[in-house]
C-alpha positions as CSV (number, residue, x, y, z in Angstrom):
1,X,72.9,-165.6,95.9
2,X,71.4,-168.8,95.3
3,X,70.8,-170.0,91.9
4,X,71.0,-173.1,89.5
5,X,72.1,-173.5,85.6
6,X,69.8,-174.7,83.0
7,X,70.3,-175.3,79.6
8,X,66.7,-173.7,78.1
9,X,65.5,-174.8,74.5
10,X,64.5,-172.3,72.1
11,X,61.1,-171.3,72.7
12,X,58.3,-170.4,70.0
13,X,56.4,-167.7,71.4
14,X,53.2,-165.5,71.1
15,X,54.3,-161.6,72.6
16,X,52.8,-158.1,73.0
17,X,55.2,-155.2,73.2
18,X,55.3,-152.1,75.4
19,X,57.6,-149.3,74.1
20,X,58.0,-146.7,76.9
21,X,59.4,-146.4,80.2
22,X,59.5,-149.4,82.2
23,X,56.5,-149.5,84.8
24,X,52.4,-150.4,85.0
25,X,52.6,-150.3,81.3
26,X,54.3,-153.8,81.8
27,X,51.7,-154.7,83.9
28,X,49.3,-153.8,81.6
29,X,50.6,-155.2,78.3
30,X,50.8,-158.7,80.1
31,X,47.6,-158.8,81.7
32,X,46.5,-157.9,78.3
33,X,49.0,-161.0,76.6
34,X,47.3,-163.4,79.2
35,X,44.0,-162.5,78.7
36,X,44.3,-163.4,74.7
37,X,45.9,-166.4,76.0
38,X,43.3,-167.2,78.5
39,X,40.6,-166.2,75.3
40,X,42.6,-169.1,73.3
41,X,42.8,-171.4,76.2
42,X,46.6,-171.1,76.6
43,X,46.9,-169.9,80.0
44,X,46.3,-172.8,82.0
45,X,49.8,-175.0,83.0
46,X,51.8,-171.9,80.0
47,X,54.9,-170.7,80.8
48,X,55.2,-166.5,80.6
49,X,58.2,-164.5,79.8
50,X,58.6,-160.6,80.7
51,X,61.6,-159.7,78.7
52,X,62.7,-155.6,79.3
53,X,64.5,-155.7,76.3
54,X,67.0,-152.7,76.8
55,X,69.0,-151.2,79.5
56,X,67.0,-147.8,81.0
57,X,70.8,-146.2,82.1
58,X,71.8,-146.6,78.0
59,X,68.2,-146.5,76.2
60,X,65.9,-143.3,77.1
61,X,63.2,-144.3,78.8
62,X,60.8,-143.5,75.9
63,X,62.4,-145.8,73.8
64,X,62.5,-148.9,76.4
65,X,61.2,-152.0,75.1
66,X,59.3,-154.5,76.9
67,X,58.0,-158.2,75.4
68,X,55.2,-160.2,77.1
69,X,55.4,-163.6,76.2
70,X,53.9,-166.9,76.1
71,X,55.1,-170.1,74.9
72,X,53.3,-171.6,72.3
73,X,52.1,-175.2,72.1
74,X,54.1,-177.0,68.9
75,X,51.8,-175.7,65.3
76,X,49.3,-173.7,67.0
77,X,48.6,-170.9,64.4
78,X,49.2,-167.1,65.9
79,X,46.3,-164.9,64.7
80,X,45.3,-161.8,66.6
81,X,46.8,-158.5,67.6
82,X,49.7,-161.1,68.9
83,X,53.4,-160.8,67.3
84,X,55.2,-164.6,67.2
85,X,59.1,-165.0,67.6
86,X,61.3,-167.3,69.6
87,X,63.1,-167.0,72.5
88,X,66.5,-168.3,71.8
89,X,67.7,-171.0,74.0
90,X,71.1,-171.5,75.9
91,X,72.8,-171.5,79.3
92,X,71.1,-170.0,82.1
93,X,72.1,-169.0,85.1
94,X,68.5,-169.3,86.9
95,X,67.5,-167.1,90.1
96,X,64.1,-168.1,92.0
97,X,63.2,-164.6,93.4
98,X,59.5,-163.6,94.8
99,X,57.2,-162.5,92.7
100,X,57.0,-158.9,93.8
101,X,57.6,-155.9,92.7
102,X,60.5,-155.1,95.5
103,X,61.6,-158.4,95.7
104,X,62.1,-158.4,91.5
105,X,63.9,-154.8,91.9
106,X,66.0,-156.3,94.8
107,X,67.2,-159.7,93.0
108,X,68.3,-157.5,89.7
109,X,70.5,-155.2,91.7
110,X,72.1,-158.5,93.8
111,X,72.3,-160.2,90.5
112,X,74.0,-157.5,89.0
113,X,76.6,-157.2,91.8
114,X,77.0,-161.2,91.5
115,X,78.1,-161.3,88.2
116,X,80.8,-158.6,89.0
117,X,83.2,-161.1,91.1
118,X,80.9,-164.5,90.0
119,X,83.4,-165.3,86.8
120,X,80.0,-165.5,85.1
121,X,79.8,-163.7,81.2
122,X,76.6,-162.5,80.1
123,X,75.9,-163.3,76.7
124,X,74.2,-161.0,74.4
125,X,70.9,-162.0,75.0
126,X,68.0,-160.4,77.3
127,X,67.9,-161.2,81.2
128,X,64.4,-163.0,81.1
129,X,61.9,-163.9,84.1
130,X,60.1,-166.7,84.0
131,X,56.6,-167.2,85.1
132,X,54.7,-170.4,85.5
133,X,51.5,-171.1,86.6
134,X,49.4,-168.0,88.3
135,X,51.1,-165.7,91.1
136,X,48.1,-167.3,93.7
137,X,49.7,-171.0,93.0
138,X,53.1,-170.1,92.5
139,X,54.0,-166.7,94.2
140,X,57.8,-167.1,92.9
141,X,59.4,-166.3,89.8
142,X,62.7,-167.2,87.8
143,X,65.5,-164.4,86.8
144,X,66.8,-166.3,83.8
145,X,70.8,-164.6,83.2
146,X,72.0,-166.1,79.9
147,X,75.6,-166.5,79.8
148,X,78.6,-167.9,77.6
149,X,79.0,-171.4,77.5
């Protein structure tokens, strides 16, 4: 697999969270995420994260967490249903996959098998993908896999 290593900075971020099983409810809770952002005039040139927070082989699928995310311009005051954290920075190893729904299911399994023989240690942070711009303008995303330095 192709991919590249970035060093990402800690991002302050605006999020909604889905808690259930991982599906349209994701689709739903960021539509719903970027049309608040759109409201506050965030959307245009933002960078999005979808973040499925645990593991659906270990967590039951009723408990699954999901974070839709936005990064937020420096002092811009969070109001709103929206929740604000940060997305901690660090070493990335960085997958440009196509944003659909196969291709997305696809990359995470060849990912997975990667980092089997790839020497690569995931750190104990969530596998992240990265969104910018709309799907029209930029029909790829990023798999973001943070690993030890």
């Amino acid at each position: 697999m192709k991919y590249k290593i970035e060093t990402l900075p800690t991002y302050r971020i605006a999020y909604l969270r889905q808690v259930g099983p991982y599906g349209p409810a994701n689709i739903e809770v960021m539509e719903k995420l970027k049309k608040w952002a759109s409201e506050e005039n965030l959307l245009k040139d933002s960078i999005l994260f979808a973040i499925p927070l645990d593991n659906p082989e270990k967590t039951h699928h009723d408990h699954c967490r999901f974070d839709a995310c936005i990064v937020l311009p420096e002092n811009y005051p969070v109001i709103d249903y929206v929740l604000e954290g940060e997305i901690i920075g660090g070493k990335y190893l960085v997958f440009e996959v196509k944003h659909t729904a196969d291709d997305i299911s696809k990359a995470y399994f060849d990912i997975l098998q990667f980092l089997q023989t790839s020497g690569y240690k995931i750190e104990n942070k969530p596998i992240m993908e990265k969104y910018i711009g709309d799907i029209d303008s930029s029909p790829y995303c990023e798999i973001c896999v943070p690993v030890e330095q």
